[in-house]
C-alpha positions as CSV (number, residue, x, y, z in Angstrom):
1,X,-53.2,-52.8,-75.9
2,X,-51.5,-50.9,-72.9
3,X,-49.9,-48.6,-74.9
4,X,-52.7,-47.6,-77.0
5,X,-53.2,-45.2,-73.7
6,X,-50.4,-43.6,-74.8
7,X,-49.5,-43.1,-78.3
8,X,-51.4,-40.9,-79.4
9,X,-50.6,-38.0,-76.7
10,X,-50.0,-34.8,-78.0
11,X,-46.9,-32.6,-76.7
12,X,-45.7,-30.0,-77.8
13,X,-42.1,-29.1,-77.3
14,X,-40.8,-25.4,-77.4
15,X,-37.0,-26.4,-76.3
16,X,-35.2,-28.1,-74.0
17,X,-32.6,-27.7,-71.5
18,X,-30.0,-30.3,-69.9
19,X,-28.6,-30.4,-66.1
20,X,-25.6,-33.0,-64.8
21,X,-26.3,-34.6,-61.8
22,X,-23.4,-36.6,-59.7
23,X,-23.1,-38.4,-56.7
24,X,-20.3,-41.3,-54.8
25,X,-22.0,-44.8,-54.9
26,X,-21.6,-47.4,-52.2
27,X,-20.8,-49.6,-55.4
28,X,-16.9,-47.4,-55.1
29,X,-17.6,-45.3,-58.5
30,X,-19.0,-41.8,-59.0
31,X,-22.1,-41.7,-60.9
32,X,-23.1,-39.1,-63.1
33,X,-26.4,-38.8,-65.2
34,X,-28.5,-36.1,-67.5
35,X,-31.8,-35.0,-66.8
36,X,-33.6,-33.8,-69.6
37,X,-35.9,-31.4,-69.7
38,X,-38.2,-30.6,-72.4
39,X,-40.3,-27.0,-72.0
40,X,-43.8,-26.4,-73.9
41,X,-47.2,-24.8,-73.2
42,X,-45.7,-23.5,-69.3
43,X,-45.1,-27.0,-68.6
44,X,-41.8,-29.4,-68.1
45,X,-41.2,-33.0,-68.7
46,X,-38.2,-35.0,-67.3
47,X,-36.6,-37.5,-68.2
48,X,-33.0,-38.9,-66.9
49,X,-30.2,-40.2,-69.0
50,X,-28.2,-43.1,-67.1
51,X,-25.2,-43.8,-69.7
52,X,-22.8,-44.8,-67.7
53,X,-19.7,-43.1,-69.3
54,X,-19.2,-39.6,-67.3
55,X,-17.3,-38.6,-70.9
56,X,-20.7,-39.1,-72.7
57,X,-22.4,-37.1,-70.6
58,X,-19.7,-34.1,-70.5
59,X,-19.9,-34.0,-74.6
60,X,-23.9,-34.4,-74.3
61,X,-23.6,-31.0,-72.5
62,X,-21.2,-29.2,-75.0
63,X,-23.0,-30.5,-78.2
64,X,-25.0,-28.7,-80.2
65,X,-29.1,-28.4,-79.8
66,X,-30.9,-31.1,-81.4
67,X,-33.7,-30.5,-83.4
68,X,-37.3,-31.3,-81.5
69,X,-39.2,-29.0,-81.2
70,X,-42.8,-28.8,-82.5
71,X,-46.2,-30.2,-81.9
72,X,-46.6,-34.5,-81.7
73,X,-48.1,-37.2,-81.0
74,X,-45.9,-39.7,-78.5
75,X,-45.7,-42.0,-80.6
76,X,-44.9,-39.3,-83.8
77,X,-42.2,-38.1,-81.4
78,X,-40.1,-41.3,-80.5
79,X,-40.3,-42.4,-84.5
80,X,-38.0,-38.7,-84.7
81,X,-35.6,-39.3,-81.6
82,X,-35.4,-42.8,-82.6
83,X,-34.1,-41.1,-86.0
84,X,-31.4,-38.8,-84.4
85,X,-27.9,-39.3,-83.7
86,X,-27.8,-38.7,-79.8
87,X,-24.3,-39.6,-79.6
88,X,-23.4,-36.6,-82.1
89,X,-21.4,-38.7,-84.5
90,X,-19.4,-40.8,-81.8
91,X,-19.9,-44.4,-80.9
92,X,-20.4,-45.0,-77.0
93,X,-18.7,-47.6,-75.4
94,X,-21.9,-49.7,-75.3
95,X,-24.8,-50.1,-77.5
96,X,-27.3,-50.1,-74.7
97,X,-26.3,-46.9,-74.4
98,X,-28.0,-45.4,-77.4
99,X,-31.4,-46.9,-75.6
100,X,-30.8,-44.9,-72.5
101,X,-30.3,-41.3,-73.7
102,X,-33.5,-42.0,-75.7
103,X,-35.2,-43.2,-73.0
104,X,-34.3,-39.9,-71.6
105,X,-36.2,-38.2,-74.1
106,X,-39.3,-40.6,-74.9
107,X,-39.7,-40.6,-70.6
108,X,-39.2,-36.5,-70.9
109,X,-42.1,-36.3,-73.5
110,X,-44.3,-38.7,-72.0
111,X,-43.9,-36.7,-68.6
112,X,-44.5,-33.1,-70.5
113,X,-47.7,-34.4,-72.4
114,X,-49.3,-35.9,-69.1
115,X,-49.1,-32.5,-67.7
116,X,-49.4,-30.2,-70.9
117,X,-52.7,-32.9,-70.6
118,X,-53.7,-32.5,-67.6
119,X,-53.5,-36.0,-66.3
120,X,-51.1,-38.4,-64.4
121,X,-49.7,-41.8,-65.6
122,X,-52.4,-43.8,-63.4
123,X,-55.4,-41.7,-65.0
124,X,-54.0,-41.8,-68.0
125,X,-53.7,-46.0,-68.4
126,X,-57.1,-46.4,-65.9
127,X,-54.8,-48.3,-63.0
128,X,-54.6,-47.6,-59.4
129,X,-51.0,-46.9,-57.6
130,X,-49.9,-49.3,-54.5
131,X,-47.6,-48.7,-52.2
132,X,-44.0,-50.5,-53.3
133,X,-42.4,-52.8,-51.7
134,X,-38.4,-52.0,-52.5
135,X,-35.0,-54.1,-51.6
136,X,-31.5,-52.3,-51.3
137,X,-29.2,-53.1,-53.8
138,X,-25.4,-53.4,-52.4
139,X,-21.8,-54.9,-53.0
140,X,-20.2,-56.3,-50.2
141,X,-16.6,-54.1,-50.5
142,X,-12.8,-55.9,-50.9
143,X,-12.9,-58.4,-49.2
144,X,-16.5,-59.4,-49.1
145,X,-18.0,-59.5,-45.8
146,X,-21.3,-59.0,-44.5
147,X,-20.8,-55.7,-42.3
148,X,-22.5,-53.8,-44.6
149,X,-25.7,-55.6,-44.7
150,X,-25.5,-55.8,-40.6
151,X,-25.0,-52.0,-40.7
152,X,-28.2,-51.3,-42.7
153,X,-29.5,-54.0,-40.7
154,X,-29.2,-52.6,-36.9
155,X,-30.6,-48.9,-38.7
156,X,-33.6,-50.9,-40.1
157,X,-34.5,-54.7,-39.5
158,X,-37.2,-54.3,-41.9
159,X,-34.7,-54.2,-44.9
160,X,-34.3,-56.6,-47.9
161,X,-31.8,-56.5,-49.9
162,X,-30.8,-57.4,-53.9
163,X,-26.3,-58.3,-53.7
164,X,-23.4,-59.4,-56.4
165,X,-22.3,-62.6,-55.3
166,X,-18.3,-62.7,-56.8
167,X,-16.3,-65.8,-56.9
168,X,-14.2,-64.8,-53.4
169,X,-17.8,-64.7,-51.6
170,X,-16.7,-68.1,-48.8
171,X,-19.2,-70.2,-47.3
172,X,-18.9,-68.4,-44.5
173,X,-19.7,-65.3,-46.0
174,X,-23.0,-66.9,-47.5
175,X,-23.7,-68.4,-44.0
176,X,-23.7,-65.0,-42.5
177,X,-25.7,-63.2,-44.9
178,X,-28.6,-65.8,-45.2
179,X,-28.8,-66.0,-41.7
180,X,-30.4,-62.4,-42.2
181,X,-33.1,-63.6,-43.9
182,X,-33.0,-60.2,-45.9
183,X,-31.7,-61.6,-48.9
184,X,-34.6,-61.4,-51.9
185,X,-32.5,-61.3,-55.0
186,X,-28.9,-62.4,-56.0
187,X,-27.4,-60.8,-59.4
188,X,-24.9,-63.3,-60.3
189,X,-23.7,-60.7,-63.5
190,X,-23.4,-63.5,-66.1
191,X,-25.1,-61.5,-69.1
192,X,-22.7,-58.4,-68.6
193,X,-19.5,-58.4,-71.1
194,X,-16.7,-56.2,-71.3
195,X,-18.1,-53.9,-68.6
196,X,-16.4,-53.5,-64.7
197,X,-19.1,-55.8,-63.0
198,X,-18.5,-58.7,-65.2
199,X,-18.7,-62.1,-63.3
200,X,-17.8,-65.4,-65.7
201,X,-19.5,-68.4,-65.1
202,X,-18.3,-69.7,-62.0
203,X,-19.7,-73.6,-60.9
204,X,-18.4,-73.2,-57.3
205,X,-20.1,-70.0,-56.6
206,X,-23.4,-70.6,-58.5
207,X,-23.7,-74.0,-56.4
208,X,-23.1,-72.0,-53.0
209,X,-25.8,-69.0,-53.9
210,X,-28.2,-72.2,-55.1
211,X,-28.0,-74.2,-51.6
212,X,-27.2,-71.3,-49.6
213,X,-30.5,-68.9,-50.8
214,X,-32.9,-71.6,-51.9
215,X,-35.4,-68.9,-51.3
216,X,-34.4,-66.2,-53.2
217,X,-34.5,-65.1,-56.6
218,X,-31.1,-65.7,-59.2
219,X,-30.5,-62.9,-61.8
220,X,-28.6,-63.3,-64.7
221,X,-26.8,-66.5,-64.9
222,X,-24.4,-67.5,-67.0
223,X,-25.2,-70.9,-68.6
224,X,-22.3,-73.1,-69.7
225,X,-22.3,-76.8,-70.4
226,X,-21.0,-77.1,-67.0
227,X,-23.6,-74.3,-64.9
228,X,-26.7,-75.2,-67.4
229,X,-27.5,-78.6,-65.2
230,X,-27.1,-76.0,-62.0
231,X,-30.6,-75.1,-62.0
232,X,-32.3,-77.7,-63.6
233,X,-35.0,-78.2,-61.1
234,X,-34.6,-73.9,-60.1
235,X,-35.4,-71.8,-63.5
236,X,-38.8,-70.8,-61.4
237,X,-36.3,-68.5,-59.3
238,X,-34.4,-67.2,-62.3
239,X,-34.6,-63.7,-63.5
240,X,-33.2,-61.6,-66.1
241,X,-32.3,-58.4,-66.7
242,X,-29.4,-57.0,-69.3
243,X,-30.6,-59.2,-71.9
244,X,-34.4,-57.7,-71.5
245,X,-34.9,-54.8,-73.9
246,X,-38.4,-55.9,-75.8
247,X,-40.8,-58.5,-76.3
248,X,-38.6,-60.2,-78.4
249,X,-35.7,-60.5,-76.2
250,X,-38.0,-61.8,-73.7
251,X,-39.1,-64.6,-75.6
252,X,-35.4,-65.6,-77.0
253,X,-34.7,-66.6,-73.2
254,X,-33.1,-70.3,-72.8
255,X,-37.1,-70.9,-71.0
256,X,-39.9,-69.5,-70.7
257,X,-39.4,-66.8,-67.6
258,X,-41.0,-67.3,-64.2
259,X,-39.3,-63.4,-63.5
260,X,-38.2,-60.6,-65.5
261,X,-36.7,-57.0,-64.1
262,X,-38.1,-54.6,-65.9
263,X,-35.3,-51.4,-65.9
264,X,-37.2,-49.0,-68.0
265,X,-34.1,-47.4,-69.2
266,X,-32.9,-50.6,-71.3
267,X,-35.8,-50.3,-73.7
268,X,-35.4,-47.3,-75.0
269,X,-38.7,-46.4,-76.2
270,X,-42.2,-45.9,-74.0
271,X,-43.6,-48.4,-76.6
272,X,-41.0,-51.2,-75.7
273,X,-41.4,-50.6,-72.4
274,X,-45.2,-50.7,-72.1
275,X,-45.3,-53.9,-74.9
276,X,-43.2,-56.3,-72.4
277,X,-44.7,-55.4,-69.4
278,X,-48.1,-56.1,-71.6
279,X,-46.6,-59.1,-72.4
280,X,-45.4,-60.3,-68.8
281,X,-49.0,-59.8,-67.4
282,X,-50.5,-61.7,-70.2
283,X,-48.3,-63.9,-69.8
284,X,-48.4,-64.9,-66.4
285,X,-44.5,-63.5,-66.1
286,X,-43.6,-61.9,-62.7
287,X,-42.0,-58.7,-62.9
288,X,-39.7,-56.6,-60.3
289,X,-38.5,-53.1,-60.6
290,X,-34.4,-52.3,-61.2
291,X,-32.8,-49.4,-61.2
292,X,-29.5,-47.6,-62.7
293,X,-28.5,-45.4,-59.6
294,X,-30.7,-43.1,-61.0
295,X,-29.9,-39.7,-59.0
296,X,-32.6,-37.2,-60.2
297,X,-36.5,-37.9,-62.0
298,X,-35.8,-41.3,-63.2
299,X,-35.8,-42.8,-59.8
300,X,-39.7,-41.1,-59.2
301,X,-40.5,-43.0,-62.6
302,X,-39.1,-46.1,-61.3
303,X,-41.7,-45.7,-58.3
304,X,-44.6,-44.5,-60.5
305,X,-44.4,-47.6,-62.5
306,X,-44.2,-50.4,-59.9
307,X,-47.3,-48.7,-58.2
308,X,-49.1,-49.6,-61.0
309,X,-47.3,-52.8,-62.2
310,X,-45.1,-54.8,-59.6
311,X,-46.1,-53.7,-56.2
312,X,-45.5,-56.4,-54.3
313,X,-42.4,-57.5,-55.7
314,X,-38.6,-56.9,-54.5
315,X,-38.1,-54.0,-56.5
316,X,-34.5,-52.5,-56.5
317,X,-35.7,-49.2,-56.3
318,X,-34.9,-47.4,-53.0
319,X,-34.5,-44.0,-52.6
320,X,-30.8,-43.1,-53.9
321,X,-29.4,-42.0,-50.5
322,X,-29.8,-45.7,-49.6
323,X,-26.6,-45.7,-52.3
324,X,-24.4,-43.7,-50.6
325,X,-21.0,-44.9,-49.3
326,X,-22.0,-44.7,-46.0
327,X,-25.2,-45.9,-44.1
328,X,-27.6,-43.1,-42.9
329,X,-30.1,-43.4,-40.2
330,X,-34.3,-42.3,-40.7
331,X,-34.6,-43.1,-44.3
332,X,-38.0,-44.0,-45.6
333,X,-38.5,-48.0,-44.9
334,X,-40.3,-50.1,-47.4
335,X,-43.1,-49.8,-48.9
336,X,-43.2,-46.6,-50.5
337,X,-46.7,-45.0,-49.7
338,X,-47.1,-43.1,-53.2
339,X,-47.9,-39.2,-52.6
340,X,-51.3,-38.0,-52.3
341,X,-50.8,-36.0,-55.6
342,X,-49.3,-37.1,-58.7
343,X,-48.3,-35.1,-61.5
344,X,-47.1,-36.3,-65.3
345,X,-45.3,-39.7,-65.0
346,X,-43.4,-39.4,-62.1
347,X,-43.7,-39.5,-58.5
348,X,-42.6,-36.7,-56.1
């Protein structure tokens, strides 16, 4: 089993320490996220927590010290995190929520007892990193139109990109942005509920990204009676992502996958993580790498696992200043060549 490799790592924790990171999105909101640090044996782990909720993150900072410290294996270590209240008695706005600040942790720990070790992630699992392939993920701003993508474009020809079709995306608009032939992924936002990027099922728009893309993948759909018979004849380019959080939820899927996105964050535990991936490869399952607009470690561990995993796939996991509000000029182009030393899990 792949994560036999890793449960039974020892780290030892001495304390911990938190630091807020923030940065303006091209997606119009300010994201903020955690990194976590845990300190033992004159070593550091990080990890990064991506709840979206900036309020979460300002009472994460003012709470009092949680209770870790001590020598562990990984696995002895997530069974105690998985135990703790990390919301310190409130209830975030979203469950998921609860499986990204402990995904802070468990990726925290798993970094620390690589180096406390002596090892990377590749030695430690007896795989090889690849360069990775990565697509820029993007909204189109309000009104949609494809200036955006044409900006990146004229920087970088090379680029691919992963967009949120909405319901006011026009023919023309779908015209335009095919004609680039740098669209890999389309995330139509069916499984979100009750969140700001929700996008109800929608027959008219589902037909236009199915003729209009007939190459590239569909994430997320949301299957009615009506958008079901849609992509009969198309679930080979379907992929899913918010409902994938362990093997289980991979296999309560309406079919059996062709492609899942594997966003570490979303499983909450190393184990749940390293089981569906596992799973995917004995499986036959394609997998791609997403991201969270990670701004600080979590973006390197991202990188670090689609070397080893998904190289080759249309991984939405640039580099973060690809996010930014405006497009820059002499950023890295795809693939990422990983560095010529690796430390812990992540990449440098």
């Amino acid at each position: 089993m792949l994560y036999d490799h890793l449960s039974d790592l020892s780290v030892e924790i001495e304390g911990y320490d938190l630091h807020r990171n923030e940065r303006e999105t091209s997606s119009g909101f300010t994201r903020v996220t955690t990194t976590v640090s845990l300190h033992g044996e004159d070593e550091t782990g990080h990890g990064e927590d991506v709840t979206y909720d900036a309020n979460e993150h300002d009472t994460f900072h003012r709470a009092s010290s949680l209770s870790i410290t001590g020598q562990f294996t990984l696995t002895e270590f997530s069974d105690m995190i998985g135990d703790l209240d990390l919301f310190f008695g409130s209830r975030p706005e979203q469950s998921v929520f609860w499986n990204y600040r402990r995904w802070a942790f468990e990726s925290a720990a798993l970094d620390l007892g690589l180096k406390q070790t002596g090892v990377n992630l590749a030695e430690r699992l007896n795989r090889e990193c690849d360069p990775v392939r990565f697509v820029v993920s993007t909204r189109l701003g309000d009104p949609p139109t494809g200036d955006r993508i044409l900006n990146w474009l004229e920087r970088d020809s090379s680029l691919e990109f992963k967009l949120d079709p909405t319901s006011d995306w026009t023919d023309e608009t779908v015209s335009l942005l095919a004609n680039t032939n740098a669209v890999r992924v389309l995330d139509l936002k069916g499984q979100y509920h009750g969140t700001t990027v929700d996008q109800s099922a929608d027959p008219d728009l589902y037909r236009r990204i199915i003729d209009g893309f007939p190459e590239a993948l569909i994430e997320d759909p949301a299957l009615t009676e009506t958008t079901r018979p849609l992509f009969e004849g198309h679930e080979g380019r379907v992929t899913w992502d918010y409902p994938i959080r362990s093997v289980e939820t991979v296999e309560r899927l309406p079919w059996e996958p062709a492609w899942i996105n594997i966003k570490p964050s979303r499983f909450g535990s190393v184990q749940a993580l390293f089981d569906t991936i596992e799973y995917c490869l004995n499986n036959g399952i394609q997998m791609f790498g997403g991201g969270q607009f990670e701004l600080g470690v979590g973006r390197g561990h991202l990188h670090a696992l689609a070397s080893l995993f998904y190289p080759d796939a249309p991984n939405d996991i640039a580099l973060k200043e690809y996010n930014d509000p405006t497009p820059s000029s002499g950023l890295p182009s795809s693939p990422l060549v990983p560095p010529s030393e690796q430390q812990g899990f992540s990449w440098k």
